[in-house]
C-alpha positions in Angstrom: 225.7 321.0 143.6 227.7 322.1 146.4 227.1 320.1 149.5 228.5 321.5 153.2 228.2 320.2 156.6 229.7 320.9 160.1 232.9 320.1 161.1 233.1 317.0 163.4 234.0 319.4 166.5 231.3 321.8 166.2 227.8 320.9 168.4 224.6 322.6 168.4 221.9 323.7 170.6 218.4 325.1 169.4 217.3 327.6 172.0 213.9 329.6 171.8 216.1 332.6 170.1 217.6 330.4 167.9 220.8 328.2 168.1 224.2 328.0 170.0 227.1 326.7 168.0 229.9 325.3 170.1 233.3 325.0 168.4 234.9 322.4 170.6 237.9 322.9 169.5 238.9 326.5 170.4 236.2 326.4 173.2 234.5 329.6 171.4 230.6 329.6 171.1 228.5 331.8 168.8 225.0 332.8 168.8 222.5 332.6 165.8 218.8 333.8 165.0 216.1 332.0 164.2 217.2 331.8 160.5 220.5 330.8 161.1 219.2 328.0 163.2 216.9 327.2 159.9 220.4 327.4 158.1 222.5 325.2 160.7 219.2 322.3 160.7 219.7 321.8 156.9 223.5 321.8 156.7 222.8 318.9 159.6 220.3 317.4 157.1 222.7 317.3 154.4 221.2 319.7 152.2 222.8 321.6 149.4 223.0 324.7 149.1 220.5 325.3 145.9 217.9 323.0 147.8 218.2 325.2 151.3 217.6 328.1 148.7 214.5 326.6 147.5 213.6 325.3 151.5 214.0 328.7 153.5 212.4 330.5 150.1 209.5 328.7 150.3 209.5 328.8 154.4 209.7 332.7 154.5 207.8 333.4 151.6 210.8 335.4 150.0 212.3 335.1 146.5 215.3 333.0 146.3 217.6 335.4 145.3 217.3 337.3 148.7 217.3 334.2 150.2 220.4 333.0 148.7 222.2 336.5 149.7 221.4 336.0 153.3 222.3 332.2 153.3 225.5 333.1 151.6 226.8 335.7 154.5 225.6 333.0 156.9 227.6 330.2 155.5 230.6 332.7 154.9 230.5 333.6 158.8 230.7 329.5 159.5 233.1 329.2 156.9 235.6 332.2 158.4 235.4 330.6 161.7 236.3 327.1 160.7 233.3 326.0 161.7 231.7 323.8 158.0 233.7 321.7 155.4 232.6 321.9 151.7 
């Protein structure tokens, strides 16, 4: 089970659009849709990554493995900017 959560220096703020992620750090902020915010409330929640599968699958209505695809480029994006620790 692979488990991933923000780094300490990285905040959040859920807009109407979506969220805000501030990296703290290197003063950069970046911009997210609706299901990235979805993606950024269960990483704060401490979910892994099989059970936000299941949770954004069942939310959308949408077969896991497209699910998984788009959950995967999101956490990759995070990941590339330093922004989540596995």
């Amino acid at each position: 089970m692979i488990k991933m959560k923000l780094k300490e220096f990285v905040k959040t703020r859920n807009e109407k659009f979506g969220v805000v992620i501030f990296d703290t750090l290197k003063e950069k902020v970046f911009v997210a849709n609706e299901t990235g915010k979805d993606i950024v409330d269960l990483l704060q929640k401490g979910y892994s990554l099989e059970n936000m599968i299941q949770s954004l699958s069942d939310l959308y209505n949408k077969e896991p493995a497209e699910i998984k695809k788009d959950i995967l480029s999101f956490l990759d994006s995070l990941k590339s900017n330093s922004l989540i620790e596995v």
